[in-house]
Backbone of each chain as ProteinMPNN parsed JSONL, in Angstrom:
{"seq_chain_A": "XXXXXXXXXXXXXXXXXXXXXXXXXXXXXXXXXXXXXXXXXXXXXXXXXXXXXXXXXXXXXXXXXXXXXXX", "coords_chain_A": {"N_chain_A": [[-7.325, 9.587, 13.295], [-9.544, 7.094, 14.952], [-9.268, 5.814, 18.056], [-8.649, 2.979, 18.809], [-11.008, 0.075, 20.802], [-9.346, -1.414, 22.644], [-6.836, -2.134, 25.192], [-3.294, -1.749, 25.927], [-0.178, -3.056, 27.02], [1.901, -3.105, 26.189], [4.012, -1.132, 26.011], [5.085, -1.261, 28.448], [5.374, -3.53, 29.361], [7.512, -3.921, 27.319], [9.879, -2.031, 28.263], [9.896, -3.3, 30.898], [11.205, -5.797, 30.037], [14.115, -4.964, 29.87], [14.141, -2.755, 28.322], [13.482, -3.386, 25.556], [13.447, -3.482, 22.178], [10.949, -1.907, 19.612], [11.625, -3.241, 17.448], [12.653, -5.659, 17.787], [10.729, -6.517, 19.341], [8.862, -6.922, 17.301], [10.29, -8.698, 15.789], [10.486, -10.928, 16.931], [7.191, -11.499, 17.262], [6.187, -11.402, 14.331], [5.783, -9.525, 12.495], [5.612, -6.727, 11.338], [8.037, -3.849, 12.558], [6.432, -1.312, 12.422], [3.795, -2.083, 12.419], [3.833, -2.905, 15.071], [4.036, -0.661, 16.557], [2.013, 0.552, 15.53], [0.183, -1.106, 17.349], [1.12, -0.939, 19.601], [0.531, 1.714, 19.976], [-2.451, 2.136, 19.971], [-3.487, 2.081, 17.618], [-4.662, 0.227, 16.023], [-6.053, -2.77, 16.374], [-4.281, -6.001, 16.598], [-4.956, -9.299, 15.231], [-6.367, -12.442, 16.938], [-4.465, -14.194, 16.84], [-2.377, -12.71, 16.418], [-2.171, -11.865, 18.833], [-1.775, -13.441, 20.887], [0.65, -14.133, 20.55], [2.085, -11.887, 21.143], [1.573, -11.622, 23.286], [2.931, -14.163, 24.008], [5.696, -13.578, 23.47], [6.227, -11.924, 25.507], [6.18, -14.141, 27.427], [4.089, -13.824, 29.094], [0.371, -13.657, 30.565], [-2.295, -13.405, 27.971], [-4.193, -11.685, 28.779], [-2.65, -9.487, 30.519], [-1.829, -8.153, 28.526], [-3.33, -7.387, 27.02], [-6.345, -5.183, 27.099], [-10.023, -4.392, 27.429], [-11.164, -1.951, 26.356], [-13.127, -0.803, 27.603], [-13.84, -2.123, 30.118]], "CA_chain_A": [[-7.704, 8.165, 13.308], [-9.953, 6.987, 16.409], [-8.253, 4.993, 19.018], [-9.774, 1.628, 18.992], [-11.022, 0.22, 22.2], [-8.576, -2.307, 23.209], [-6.035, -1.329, 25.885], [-2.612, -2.429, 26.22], [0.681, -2.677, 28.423], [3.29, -3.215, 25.412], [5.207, 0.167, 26.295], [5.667, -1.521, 30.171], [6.074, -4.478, 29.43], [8.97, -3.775, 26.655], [10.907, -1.579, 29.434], [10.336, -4.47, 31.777], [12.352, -6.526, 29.652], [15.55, -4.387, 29.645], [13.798, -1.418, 27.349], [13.285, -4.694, 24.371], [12.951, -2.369, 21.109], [10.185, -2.475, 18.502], [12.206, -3.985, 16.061], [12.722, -6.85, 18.732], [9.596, -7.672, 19.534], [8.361, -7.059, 16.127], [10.895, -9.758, 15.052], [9.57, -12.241, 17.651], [5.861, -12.077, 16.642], [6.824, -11.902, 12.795], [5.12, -8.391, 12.058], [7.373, -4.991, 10.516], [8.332, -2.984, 13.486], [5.573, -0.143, 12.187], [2.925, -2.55, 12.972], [3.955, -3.23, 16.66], [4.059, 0.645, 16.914], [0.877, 0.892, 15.458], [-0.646, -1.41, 18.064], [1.364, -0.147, 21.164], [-0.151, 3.635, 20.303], [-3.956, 1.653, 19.937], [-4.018, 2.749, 16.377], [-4.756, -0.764, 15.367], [-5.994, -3.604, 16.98], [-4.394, -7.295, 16.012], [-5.596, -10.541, 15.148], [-6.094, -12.944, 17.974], [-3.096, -14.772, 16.942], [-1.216, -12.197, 16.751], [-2.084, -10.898, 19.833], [-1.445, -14.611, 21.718], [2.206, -14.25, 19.527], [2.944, -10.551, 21.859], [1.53, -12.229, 24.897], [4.35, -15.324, 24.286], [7.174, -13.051, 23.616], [6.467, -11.531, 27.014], [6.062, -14.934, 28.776], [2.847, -13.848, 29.944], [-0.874, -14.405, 29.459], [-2.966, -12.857, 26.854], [-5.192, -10.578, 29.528], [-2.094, -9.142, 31.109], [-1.19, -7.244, 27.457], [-4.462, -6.218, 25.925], [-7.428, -4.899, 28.164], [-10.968, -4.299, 26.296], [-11.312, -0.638, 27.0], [-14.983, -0.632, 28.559], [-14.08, -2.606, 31.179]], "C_chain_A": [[-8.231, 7.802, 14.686], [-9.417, 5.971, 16.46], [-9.151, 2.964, 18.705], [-9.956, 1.009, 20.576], [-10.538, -0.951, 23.375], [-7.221, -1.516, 23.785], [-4.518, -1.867, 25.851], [-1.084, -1.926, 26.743], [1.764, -3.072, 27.883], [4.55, -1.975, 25.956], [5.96, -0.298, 27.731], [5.997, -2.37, 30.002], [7.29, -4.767, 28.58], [9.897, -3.22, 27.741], [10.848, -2.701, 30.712], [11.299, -5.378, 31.605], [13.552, -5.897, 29.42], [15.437, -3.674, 28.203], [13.689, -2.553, 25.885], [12.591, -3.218, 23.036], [11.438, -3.074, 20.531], [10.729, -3.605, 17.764], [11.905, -5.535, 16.595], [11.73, -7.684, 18.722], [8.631, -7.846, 18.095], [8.619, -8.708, 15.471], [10.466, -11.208, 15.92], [8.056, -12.372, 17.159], [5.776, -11.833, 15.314], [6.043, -10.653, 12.185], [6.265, -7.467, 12.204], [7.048, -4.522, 12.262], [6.855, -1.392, 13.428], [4.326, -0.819, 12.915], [2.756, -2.802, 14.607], [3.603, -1.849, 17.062], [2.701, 1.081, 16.706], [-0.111, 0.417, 16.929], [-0.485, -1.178, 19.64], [0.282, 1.693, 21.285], [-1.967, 3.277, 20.442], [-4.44, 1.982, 18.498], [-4.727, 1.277, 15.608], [-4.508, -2.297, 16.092], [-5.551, -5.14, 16.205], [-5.231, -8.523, 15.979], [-5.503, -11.406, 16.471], [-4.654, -13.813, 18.246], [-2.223, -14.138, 16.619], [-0.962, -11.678, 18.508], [-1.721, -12.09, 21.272], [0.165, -14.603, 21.196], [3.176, -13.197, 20.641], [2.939, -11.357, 23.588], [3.051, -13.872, 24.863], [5.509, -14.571, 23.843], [7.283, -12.457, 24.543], [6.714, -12.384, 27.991], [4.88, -14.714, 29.591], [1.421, -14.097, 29.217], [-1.539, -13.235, 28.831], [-3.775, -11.375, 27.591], [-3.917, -9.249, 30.228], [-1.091, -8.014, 30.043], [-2.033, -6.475, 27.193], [-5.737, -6.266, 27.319], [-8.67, -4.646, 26.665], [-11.375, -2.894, 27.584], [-12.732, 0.109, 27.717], [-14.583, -0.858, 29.774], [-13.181, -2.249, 32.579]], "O_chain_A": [[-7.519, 8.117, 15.64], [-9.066, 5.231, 15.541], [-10.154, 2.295, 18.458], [-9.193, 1.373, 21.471], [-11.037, -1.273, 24.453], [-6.637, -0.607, 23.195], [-4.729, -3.057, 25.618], [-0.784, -0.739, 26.87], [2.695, -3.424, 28.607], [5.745, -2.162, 26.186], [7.06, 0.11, 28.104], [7.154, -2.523, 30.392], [8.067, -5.662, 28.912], [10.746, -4.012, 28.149], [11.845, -2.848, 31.419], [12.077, -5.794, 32.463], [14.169, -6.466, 28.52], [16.193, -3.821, 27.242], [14.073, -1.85, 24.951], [11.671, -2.402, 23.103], [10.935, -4.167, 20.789], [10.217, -4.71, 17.582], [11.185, -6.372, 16.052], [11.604, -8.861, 18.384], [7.835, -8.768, 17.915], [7.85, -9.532, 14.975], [10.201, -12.307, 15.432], [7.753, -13.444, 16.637], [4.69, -12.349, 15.05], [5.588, -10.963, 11.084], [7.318, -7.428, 12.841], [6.07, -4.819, 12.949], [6.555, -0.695, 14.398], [3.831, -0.256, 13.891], [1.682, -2.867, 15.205], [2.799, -1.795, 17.993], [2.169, 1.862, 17.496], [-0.888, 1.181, 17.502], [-1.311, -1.185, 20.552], [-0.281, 2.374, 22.143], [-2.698, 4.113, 20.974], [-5.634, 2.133, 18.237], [-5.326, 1.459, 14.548], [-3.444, -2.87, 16.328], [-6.295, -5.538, 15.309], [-6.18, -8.651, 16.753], [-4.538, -11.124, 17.182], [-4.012, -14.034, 19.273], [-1.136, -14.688, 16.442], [0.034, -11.292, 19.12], [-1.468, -11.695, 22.41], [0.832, -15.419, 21.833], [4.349, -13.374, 20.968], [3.739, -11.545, 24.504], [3.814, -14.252, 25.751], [6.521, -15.266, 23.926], [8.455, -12.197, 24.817], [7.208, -12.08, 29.077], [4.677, -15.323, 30.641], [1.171, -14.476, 28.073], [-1.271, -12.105, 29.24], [-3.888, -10.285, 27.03], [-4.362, -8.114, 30.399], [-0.122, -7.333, 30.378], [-1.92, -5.255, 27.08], [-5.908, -7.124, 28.185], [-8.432, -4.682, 25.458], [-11.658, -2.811, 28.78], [-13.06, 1.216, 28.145], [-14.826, -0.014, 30.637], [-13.473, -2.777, 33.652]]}, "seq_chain_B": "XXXXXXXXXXXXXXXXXXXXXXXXXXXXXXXXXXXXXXXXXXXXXXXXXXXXXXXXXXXXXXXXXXXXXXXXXXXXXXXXXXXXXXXXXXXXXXXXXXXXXXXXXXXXXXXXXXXXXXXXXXXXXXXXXXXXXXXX", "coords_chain_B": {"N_chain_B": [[10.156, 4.615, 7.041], [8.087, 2.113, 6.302], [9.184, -0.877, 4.261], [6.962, -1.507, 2.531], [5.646, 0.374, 2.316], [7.258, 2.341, 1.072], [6.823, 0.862, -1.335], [4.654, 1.446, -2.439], [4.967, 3.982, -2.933], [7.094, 4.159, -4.696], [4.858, 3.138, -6.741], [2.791, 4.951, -7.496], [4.66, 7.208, -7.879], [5.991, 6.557, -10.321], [3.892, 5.349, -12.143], [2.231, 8.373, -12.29], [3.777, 9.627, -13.211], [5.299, 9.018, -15.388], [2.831, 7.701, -16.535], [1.047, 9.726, -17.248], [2.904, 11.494, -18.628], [2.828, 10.016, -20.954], [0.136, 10.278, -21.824], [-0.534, 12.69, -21.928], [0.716, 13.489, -23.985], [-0.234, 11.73, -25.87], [-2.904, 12.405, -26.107], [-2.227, 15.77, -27.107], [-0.755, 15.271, -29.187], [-2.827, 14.008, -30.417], [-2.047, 10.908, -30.935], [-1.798, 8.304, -33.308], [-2.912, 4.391, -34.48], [0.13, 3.104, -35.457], [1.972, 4.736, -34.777], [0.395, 5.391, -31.685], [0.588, 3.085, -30.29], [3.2, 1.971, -29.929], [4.452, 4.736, -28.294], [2.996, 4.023, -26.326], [3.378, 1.109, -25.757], [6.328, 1.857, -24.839], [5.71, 3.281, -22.906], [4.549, 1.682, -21.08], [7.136, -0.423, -20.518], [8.874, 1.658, -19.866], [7.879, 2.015, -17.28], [7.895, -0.434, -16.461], [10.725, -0.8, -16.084], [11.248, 1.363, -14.095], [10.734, 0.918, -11.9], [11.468, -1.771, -11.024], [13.689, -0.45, -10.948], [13.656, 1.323, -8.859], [12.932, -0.429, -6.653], [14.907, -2.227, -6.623], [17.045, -0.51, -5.148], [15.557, 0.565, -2.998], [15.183, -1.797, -1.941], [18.06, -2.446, -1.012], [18.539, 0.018, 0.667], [17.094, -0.707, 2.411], [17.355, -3.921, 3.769], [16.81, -5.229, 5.639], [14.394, -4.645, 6.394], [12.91, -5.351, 4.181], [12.694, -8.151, 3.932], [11.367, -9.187, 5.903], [8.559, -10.726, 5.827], [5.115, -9.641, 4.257], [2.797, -8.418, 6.862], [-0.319, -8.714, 9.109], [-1.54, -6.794, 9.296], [-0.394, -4.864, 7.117], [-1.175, -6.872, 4.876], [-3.928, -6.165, 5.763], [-4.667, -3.307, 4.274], [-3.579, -3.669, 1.514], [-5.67, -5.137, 1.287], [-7.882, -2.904, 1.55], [-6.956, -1.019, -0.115], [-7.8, -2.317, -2.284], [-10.154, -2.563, -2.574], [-10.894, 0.634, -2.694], [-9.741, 1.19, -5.43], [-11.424, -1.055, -6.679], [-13.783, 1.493, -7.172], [-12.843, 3.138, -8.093], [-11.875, 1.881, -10.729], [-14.371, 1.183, -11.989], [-16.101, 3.386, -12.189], [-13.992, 4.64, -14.296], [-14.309, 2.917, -16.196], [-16.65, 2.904, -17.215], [-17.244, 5.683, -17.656], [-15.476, 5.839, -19.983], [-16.783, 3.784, -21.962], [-19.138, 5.029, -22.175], [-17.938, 7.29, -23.431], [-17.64, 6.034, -25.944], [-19.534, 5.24, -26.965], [-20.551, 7.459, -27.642], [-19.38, 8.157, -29.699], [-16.71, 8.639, -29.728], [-13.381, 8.237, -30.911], [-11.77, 4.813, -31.913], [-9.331, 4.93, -30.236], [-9.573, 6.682, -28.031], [-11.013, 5.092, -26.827], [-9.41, 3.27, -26.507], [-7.356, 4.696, -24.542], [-8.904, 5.629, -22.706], [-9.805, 3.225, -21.402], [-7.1, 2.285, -21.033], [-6.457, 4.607, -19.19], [-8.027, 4.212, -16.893], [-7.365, 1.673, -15.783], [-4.719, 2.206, -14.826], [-5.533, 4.809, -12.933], [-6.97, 2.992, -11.128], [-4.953, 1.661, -10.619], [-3.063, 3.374, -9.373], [-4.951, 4.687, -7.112], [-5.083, 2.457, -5.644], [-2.527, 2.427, -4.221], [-2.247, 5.237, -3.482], [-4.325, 4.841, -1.42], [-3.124, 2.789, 0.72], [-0.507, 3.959, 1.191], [-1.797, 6.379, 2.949], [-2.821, 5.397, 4.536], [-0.65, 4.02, 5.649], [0.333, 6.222, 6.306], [-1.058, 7.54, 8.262], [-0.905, 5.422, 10.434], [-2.707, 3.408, 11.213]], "CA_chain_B": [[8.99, 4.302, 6.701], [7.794, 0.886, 6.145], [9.42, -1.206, 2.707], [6.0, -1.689, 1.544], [5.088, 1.81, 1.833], [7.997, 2.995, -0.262], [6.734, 0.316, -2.977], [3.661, 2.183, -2.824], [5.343, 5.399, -3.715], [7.346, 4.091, -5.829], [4.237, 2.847, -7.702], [2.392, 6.19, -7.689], [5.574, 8.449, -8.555], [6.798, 5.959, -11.497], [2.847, 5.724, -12.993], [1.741, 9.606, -12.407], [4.885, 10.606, -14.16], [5.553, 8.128, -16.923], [1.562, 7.341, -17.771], [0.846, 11.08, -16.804], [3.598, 12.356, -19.692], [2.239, 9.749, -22.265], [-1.362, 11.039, -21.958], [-0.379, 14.125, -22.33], [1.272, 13.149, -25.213], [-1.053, 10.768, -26.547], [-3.912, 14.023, -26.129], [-1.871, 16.844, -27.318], [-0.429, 15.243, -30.93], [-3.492, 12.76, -31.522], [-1.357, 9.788, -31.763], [-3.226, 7.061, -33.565], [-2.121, 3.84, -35.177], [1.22, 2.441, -34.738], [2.471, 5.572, -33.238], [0.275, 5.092, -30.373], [1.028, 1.469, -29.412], [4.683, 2.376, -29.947], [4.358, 4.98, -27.784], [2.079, 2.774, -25.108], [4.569, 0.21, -25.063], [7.053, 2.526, -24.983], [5.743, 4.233, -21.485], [4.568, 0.374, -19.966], [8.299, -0.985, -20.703], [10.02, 2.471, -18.616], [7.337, 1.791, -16.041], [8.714, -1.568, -15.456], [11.992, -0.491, -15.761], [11.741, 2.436, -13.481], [9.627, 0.415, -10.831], [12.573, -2.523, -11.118], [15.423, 0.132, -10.389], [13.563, 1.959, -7.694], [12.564, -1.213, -5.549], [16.138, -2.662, -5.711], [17.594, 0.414, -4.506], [14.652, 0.36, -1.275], [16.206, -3.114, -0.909], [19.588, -2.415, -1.005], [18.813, 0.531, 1.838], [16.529, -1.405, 3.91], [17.543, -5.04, 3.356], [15.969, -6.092, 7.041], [12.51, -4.741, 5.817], [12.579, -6.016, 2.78], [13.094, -9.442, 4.225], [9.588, -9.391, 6.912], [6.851, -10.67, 4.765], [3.638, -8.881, 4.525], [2.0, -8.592, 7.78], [-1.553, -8.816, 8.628], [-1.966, -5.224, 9.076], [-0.146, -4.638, 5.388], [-2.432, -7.209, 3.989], [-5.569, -5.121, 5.078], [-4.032, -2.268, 3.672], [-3.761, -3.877, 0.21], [-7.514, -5.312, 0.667], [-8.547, -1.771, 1.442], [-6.506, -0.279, -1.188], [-7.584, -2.732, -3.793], [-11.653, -1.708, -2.665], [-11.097, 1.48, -3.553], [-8.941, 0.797, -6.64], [-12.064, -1.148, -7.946], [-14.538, 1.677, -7.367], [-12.153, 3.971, -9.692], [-11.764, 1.062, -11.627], [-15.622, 0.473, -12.244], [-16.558, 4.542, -12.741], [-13.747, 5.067, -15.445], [-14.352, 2.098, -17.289], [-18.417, 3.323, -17.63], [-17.055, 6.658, -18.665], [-15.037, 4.935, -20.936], [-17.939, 3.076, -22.517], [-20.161, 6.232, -22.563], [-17.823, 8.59, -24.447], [-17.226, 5.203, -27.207], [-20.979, 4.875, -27.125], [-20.796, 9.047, -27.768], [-19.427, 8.581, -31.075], [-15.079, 8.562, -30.147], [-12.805, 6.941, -31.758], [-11.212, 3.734, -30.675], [-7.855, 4.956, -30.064], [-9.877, 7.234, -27.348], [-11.357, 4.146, -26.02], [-8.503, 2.845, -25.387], [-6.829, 5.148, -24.03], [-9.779, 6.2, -21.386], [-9.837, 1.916, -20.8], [-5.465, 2.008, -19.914], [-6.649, 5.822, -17.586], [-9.095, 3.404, -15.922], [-6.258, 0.286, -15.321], [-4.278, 3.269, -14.003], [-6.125, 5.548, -12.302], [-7.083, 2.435, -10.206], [-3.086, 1.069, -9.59], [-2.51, 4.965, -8.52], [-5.735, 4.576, -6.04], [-4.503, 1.322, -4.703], [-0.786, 2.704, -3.678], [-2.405, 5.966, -2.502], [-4.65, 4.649, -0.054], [-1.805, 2.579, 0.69], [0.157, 5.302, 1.747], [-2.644, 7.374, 3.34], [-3.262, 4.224, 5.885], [0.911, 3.632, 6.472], [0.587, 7.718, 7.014], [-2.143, 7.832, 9.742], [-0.667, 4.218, 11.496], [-3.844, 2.925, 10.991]], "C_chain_B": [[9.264, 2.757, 5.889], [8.753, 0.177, 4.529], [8.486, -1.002, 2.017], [5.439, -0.432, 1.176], [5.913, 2.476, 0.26], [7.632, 2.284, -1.487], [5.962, 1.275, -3.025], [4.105, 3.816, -3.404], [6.081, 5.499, -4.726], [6.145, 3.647, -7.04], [3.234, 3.775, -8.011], [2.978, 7.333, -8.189], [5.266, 7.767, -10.194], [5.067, 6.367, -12.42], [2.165, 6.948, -13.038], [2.564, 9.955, -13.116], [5.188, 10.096, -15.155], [3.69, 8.342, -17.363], [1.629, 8.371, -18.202], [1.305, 12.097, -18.591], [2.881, 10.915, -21.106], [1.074, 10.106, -22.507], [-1.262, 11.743, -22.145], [0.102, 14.195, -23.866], [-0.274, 12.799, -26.205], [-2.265, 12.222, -26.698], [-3.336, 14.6, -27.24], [-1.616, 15.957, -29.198], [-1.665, 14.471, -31.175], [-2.978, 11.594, -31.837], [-2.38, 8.881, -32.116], [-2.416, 5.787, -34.268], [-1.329, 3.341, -34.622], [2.203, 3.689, -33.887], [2.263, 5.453, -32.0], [1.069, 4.165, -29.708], [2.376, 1.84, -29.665], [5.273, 3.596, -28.421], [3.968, 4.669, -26.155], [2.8, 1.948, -24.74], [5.696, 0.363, -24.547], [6.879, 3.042, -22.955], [5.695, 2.868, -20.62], [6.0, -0.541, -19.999], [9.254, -0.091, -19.538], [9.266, 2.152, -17.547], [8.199, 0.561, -15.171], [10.042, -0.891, -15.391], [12.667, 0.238, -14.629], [11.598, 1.501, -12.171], [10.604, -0.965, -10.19], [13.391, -2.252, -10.515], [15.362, 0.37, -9.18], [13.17, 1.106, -6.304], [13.939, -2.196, -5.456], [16.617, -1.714, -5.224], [16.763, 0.852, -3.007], [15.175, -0.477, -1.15], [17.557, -2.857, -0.604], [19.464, -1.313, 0.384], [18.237, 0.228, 2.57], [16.276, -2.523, 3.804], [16.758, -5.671, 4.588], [14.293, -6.165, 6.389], [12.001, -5.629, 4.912], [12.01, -7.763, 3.303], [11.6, -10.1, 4.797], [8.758, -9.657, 5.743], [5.912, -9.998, 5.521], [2.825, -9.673, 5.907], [0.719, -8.876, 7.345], [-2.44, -7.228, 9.08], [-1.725, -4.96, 7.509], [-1.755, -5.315, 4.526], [-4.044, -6.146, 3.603], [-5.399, -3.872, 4.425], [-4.268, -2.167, 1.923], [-5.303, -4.14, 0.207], [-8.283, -3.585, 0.537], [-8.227, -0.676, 0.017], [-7.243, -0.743, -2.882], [-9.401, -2.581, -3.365], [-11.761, -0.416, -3.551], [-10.891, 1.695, -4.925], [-10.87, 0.657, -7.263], [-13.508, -0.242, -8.379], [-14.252, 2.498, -8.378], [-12.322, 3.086, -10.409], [-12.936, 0.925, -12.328], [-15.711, 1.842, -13.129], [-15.793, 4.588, -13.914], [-13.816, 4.339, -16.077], [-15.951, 2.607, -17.769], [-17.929, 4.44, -18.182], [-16.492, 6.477, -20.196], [-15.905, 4.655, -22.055], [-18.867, 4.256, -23.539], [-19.371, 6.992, -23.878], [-16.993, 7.338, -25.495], [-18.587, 5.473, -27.595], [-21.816, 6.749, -27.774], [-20.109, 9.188, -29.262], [-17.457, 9.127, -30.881], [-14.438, 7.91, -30.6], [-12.076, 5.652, -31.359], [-9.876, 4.28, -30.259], [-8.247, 6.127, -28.36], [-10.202, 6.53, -26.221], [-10.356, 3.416, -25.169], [-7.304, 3.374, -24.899], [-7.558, 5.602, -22.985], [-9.598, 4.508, -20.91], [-7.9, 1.822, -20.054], [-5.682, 3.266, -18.91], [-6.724, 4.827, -16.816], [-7.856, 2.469, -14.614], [-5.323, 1.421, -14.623], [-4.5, 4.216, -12.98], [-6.607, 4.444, -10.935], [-6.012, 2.061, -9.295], [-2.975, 2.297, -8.868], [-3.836, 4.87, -7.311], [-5.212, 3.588, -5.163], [-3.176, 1.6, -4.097], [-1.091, 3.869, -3.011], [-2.857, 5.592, -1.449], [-3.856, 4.04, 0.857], [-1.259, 3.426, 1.792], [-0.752, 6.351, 2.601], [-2.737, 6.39, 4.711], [-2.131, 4.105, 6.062], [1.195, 5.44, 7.128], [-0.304, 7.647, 8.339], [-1.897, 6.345, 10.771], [-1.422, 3.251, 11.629], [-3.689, 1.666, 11.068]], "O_chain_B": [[10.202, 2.383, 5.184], [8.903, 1.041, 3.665], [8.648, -0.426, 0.941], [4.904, -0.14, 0.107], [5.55, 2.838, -0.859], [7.931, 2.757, -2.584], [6.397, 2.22, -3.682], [3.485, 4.535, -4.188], [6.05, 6.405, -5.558], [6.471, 3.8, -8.217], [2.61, 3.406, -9.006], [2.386, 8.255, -8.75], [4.542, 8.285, -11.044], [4.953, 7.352, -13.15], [1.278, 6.89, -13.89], [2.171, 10.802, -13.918], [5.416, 10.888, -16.069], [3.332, 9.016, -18.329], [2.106, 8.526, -19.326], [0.651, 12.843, -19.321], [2.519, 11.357, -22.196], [0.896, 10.315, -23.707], [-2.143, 12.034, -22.954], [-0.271, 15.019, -24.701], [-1.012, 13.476, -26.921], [-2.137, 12.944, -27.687], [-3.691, 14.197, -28.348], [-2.341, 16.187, -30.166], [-1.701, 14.134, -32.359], [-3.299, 11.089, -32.913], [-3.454, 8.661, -31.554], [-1.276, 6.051, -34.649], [-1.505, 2.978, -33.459], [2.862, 3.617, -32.849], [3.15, 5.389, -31.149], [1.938, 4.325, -28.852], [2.254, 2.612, -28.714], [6.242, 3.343, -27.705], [4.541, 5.023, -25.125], [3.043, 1.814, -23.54], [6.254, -0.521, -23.896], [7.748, 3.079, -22.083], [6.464, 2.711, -19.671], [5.859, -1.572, -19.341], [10.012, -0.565, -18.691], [9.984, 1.928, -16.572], [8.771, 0.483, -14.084], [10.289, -0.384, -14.297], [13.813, 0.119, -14.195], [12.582, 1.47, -11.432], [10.511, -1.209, -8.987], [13.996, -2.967, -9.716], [16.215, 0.062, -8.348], [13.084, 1.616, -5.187], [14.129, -2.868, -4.442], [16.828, -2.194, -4.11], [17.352, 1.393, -2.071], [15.942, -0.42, -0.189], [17.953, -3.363, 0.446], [20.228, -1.63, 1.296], [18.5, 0.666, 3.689], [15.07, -2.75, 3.703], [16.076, -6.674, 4.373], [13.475, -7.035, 6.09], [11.027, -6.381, 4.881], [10.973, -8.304, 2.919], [10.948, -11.056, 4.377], [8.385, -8.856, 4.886], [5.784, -9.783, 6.726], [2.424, -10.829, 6.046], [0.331, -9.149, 6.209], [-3.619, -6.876, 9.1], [-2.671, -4.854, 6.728], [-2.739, -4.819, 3.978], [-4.717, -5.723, 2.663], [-6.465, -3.463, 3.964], [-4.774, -1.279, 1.237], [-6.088, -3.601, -0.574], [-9.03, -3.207, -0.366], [-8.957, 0.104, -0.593], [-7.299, -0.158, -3.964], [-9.958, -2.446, -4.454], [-12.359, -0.269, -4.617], [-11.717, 2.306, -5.604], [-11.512, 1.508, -7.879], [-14.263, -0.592, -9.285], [-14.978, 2.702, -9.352], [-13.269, 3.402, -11.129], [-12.738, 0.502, -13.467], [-15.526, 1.821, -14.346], [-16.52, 4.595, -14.908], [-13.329, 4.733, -17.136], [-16.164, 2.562, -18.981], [-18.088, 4.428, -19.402], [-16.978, 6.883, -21.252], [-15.751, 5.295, -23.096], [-19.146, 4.382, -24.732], [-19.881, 7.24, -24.971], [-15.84, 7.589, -25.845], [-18.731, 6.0, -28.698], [-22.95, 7.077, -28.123], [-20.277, 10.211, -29.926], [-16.942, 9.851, -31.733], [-14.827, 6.76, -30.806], [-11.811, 5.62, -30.158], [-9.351, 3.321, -29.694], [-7.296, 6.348, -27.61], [-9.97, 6.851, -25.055], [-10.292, 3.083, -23.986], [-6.29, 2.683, -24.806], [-6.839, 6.089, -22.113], [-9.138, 4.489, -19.768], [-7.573, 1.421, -18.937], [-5.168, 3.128, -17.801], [-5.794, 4.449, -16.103], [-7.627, 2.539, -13.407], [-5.397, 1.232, -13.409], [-3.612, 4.412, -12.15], [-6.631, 4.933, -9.806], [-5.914, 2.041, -8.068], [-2.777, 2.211, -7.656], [-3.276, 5.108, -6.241], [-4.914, 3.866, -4.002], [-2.793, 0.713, -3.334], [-0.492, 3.996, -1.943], [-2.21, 5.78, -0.419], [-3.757, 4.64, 1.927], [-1.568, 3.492, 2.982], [-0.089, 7.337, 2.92], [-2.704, 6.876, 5.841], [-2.142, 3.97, 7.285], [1.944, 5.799, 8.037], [0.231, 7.766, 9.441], [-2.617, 6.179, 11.755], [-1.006, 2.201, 12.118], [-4.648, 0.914, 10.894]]}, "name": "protein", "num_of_chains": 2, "seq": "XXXXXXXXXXXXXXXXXXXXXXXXXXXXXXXXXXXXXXXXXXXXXXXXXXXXXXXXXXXXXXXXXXXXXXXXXXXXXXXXXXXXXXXXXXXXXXXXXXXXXXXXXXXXXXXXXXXXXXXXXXXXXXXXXXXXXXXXXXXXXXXXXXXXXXXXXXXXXXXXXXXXXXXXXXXXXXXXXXXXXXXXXXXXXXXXXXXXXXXXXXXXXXX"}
């Protein structure tokens, strides 16, 4: 399956929060635990509102999760 | 693996192995008549039944999953699943057509028209499963 070309900093920023599981943050932005996993590995990029949903269960902003992998 | 996946396998085991053994059936003796539909109702009655048992027993061992409604990854999953579904769906209903239009009998017809309705649900739960396999 090719990568898609959005980047992101879920794996650091879960161990930032005191190692915060999938399940966890799954259950904060309202998507199965498979799906979070999908989009930490890049297998599958989300919707914008989901992806403003990961950035507010971190407390941070939207640029500081997902990168656009060109740039 | 995901709840929704396991529906999907449960809805590919239960209809490859229940339709699967009435086609074979339905083929091998010729049923025609009220045998058939006896038979027919006979396999779409264990379907539900089986399909009933085997998705409370996924709930009962993964009651959290169960619980998450359908994402919006799942969703595309089903849209993609139910694409392919209707291109099976389209081809065996034309074959269908052709070998009525070839001079079979109706009990042929409609038994290539319930393949079709089948052959598509079993496309829609594989791909399914082919996209919760690769993470996609």
């Amino acid at each position: 399956m090719k990568a898609t070309a959005i980047t992101n900093s879920i794996r650091r920023l879960r161990f930032e929060r005191g190692e915060m599981t999938q399940a966890q943050l799954a259950e904060k932005v309202g998507v199965t635990r498979q799906t979070i996993n999908a989009i930490e590995q890049g297998k599958y990029s989300p919707s914008l509102e989901a992806a403003f949903k990961i950035a507010d269960a971190f407390g941070v902003r939207l640029e500081e999760v997902f990168r656009h992998g060109a740039r | 693996m995901a709840y929704r996946e396991k529906s999907a396998w449960i809805t590919v085991i239960s209809l490859v192995a229940i339709y699967g053994y009435y086609l074979l059936v339905a083929l091998s003796e010729r049923a025609k008549g009220a045998d058939l539909v006896w038979k027919l109702a006979g396999a779409v009655v264990l379907v539900i039944v089986v399909q009933i048992v085997l998705t409370i027993l996924a709930t009962i061992f993964s009651p959290r999953d169960a619980r998450v409604p359908e994402d919006e990854r799942e969703k595309l999953f089903v849209l993609k699943g139910m694409r392919n579904a209707h291109f099976v769906l389209a081809f065996a209903v034309v074959a269908a057509i052709a070998a009525a239009l070839l001079g079979r009998d109706r009990y042929a017809l409609a038994n290539g028209l319930f393949f079709a309705l089948v052959a598509a649900d079993v496309t829609k739960a594989t791909t399914q499963i082919v996209l919760y396999r690769r993470g996609a």
